[in-house]
C-alpha positions in Angstrom: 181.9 -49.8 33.4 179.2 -47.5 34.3 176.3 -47.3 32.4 174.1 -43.4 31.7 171.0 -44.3 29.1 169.7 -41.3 27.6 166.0 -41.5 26.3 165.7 -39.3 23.6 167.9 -37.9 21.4 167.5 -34.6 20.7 169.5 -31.7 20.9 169.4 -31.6 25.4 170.0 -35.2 25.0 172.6 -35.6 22.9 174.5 -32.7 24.3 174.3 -34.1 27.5 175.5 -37.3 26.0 178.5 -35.2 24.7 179.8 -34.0 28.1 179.5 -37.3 29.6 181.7 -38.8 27.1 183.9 -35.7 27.2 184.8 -36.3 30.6 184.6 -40.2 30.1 181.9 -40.6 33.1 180.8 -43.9 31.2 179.5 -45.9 28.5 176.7 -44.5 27.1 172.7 -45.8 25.3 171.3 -43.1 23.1 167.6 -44.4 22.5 165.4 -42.2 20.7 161.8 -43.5 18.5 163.9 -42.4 15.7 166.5 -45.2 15.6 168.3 -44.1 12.6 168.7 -40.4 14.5 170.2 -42.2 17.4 172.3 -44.7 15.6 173.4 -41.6 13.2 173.8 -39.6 15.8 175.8 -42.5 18.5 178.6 -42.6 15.2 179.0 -39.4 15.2 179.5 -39.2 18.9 181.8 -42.1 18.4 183.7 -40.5 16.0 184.3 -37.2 18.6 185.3 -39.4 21.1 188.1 -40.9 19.2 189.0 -37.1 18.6 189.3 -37.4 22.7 190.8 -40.6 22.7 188.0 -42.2 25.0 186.8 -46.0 25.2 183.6 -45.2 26.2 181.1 -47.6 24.2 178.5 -45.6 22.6 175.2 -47.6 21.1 172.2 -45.7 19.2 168.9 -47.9 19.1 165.4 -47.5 19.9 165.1 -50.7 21.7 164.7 -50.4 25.3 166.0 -54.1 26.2 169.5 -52.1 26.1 168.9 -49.6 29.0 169.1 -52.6 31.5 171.2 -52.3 34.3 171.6 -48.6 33.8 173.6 -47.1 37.0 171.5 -43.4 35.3 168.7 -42.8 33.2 168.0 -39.3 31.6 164.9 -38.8 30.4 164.5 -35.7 27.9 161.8 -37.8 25.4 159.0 -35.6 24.4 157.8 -32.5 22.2 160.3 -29.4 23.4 158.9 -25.9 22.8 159.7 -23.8 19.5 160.8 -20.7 18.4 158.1 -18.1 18.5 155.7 -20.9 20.1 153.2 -19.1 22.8 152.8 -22.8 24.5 154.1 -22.8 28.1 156.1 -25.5 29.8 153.2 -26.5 31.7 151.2 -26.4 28.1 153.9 -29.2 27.3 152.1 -31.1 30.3 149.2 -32.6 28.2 151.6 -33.5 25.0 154.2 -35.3 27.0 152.3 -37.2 29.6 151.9 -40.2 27.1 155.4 -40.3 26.1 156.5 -40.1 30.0 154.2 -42.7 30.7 155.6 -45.3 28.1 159.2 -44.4 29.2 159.0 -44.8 32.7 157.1 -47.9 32.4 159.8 -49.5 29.8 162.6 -47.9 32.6 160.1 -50.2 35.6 160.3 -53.0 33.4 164.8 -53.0 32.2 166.0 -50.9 35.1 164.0 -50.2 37.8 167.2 -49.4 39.9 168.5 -47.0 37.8 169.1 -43.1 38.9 166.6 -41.2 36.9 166.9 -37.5 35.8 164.0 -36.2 34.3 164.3 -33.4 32.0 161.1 -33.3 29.8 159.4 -30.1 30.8 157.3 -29.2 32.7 160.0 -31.4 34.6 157.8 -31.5 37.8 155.1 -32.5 36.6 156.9 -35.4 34.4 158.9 -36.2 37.6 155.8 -37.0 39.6 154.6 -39.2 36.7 158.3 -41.1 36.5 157.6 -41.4 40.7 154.3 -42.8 40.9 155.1 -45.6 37.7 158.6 -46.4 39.0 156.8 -46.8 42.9 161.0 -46.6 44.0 162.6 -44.8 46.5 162.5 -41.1 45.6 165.7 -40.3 46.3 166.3 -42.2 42.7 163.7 -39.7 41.2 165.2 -36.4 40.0 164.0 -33.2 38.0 166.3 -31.2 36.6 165.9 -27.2 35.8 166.6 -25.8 39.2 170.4 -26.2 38.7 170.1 -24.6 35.5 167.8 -21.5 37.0 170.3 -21.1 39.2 173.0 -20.6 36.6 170.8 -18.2 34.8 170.7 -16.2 38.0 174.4 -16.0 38.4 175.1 -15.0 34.8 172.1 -11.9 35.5 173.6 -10.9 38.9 177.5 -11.3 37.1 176.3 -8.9 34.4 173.8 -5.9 37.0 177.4 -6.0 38.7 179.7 -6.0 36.3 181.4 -9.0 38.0 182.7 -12.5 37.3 180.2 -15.1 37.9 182.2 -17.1 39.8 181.8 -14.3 42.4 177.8 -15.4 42.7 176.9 -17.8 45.1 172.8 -18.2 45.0 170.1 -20.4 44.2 166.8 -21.0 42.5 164.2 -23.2 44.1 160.6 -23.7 43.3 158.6 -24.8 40.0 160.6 -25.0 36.7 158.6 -22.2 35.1 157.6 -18.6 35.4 157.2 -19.0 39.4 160.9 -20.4 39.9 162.1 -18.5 42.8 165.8 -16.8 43.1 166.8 -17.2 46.7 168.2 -13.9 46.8 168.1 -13.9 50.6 170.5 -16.3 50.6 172.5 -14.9 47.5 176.2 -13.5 48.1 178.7 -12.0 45.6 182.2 -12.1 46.8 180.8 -12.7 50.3 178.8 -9.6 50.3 174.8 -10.2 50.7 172.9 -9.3 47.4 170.3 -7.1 49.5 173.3 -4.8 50.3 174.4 -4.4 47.2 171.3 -4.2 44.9 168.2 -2.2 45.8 164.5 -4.1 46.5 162.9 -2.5 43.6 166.2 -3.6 41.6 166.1 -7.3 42.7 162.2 -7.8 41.6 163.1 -6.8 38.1 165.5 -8.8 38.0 163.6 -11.9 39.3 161.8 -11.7 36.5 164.6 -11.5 34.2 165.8 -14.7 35.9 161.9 -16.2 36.1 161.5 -15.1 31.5 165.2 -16.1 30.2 164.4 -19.3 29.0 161.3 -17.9 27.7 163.4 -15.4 25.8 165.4 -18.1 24.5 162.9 -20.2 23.1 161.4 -17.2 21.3 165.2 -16.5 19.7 166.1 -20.4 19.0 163.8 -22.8 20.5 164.6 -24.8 23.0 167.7 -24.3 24.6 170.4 -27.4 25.2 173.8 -25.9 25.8 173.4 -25.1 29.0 171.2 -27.7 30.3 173.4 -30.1 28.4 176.1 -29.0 31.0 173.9 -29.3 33.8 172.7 -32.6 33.0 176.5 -34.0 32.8 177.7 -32.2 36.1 174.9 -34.0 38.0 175.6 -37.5 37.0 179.5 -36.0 37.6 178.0 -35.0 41.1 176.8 -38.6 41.4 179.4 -41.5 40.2 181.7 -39.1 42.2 179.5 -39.4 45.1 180.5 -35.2 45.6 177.6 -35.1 48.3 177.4 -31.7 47.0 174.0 -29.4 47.8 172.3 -27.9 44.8 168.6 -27.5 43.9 167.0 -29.9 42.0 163.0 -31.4 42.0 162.6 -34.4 44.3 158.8 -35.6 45.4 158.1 -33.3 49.2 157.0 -35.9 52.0 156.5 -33.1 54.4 159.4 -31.0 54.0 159.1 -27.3 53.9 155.7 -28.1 54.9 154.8 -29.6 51.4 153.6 -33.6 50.4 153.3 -35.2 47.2 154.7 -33.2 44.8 157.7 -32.9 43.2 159.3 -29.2 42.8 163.0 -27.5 43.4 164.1 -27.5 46.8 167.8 -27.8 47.7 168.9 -31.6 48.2 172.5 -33.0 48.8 173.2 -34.8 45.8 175.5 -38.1 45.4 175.8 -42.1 44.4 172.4 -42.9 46.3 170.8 -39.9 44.5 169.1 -36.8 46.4 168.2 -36.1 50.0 166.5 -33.4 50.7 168.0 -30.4 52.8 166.0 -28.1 55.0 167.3 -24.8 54.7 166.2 -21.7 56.7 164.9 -18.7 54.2 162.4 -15.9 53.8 161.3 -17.1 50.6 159.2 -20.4 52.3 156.2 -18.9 52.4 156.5 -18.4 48.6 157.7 -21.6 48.2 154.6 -22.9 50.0 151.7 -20.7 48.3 153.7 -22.1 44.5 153.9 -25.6 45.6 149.8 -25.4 46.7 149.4 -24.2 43.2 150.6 -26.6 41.2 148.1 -29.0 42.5 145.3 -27.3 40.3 
């Protein structure tokens, strides 16, 4: 049976943990510092999945021995922002480096060969960290936010057009912050370009709309987990399936787009081996470049 250890058990975690026993992807490790959270909160998962009528086994612990020979790891271990908190993601970078640290190396020393999706924020920067510990192939090495950017951008373009957002077809690459950037030269709704059917002026407002949402969320209810939740389970969907499907996601650069050594959102064909990173022709690169050469201070 396929194994998906999640390392932490907080609300993104355990939501996560939800869908994937939902849609019976696999047995599932919920390990959090807090064993008695993750043991409360694996019964209770247990007890929804018997709702379902799954067989998934379900184990809460805080003893890393039990993430060995994990096909997935998700990492979403660390201090989350709060309601009303003026700390940035990349203000997170300082708090969570120490928990990262101790996670990877317990992942390097039980599962090495594991798939990992890093979701701790700021998620490039705790990618990177995951990458240089783990020293593995970094196809195995995954942030994820851009998938979840790029949702937000379909559910702003579905609502300036009045439109289903199923209609949207677009992407957000870059850094999982403030500097994300929506793609919208390559952004279509029911086959139409988005530059024909909202003005320039328009389309940087509503970058910014895209670039502040989770901001705005945080300040209504903390730390969002719904939808990242989902977006955690469709990737490790994407993956046992081996769907080869293209999304956006942060994987370590070794040249592409004309960036090295750092990890941020760029499209990458994701499935069973993990990501490889796609090449894509659009206007935005230079952007892409000037953010990337940024994050390094």
């Amino acid at each position: 049976m396929t194994k998906i250890s999640f390392i932490g058990a907080g609300n993104v975690g355990t939501t996560a943990a939800l869908r994937v026993i939902e849609k019976q992807l696999g047995d599932v490790v919920l390990l959090d510092i807090d064993s008695e959270m993750a043991l409360g909160k694996s019964l209770d998962l247990s007890d929804y999945q018997s709702s379902v009528n799954g067989k998934c086994k379900i184990i809460g612990t805080s003893d890393y021995s039990l993430i060995k020979d994990s096909d997935i790891i998700v990492v979403t271990a660390g201090r989350a922002r709060k309601k009303e908190e003026k700390i940035t993601r990349e203000g997170l970078a300082q708090i969570n480096t120490d928990i990262i640290k101790t996670v990877a190396e317990n992942i390097k020393k039980y599962s090495p060969d594991s798939i990992v999706l890093t979701v701790t924020n700021p998620v490039d920067k705790m990618n990177k960290i995951i990458f240089d510990i783990l020293q593995t192939d970094r196809k195995k090495i995954i942030g994820v936010g851009s998938l979840l950017d790029s949702f937000r951008l379909k559910t702003v373009i579905s609502e300036e057009l009045k439109t289903p957002s199923s209609a949207v077809l677009g992407m957000v690459i870059g850094p999982h912050n403030d500097d994300m950037i929506p793609l919208f030269s390559k952004t279509t709704v029911n086959g139409k370009k988005i530059t024909e059917l909202i003005t320039a002026d328009r389309l940087t407002e509503l970058k910014k709309e895209i670039q502040l949402r989770g901001k705005k969320i945080t300040s209504l209810m903390g730390s969002g987990y719904y939808a990242i939740g989902n977006t955690i389970s469709l990737m490790i969907e994407t993956i046992l399936q081996d769907k080869k499907e293209i999304i956006p996601a942060s994987i370590i650069l070794e040249g592409e787009y004309g960036i090295t050594d750092i990890s941020v959102g760029v499209p990458i064909k994701l499935g069973r081996n993990g990501a490889e990173v796609v090449e894509m022709d659009f206007s935005e690169k230079e952007e892409l470049v000037e953010i990337a050469g940024n994050m390094l201070n």
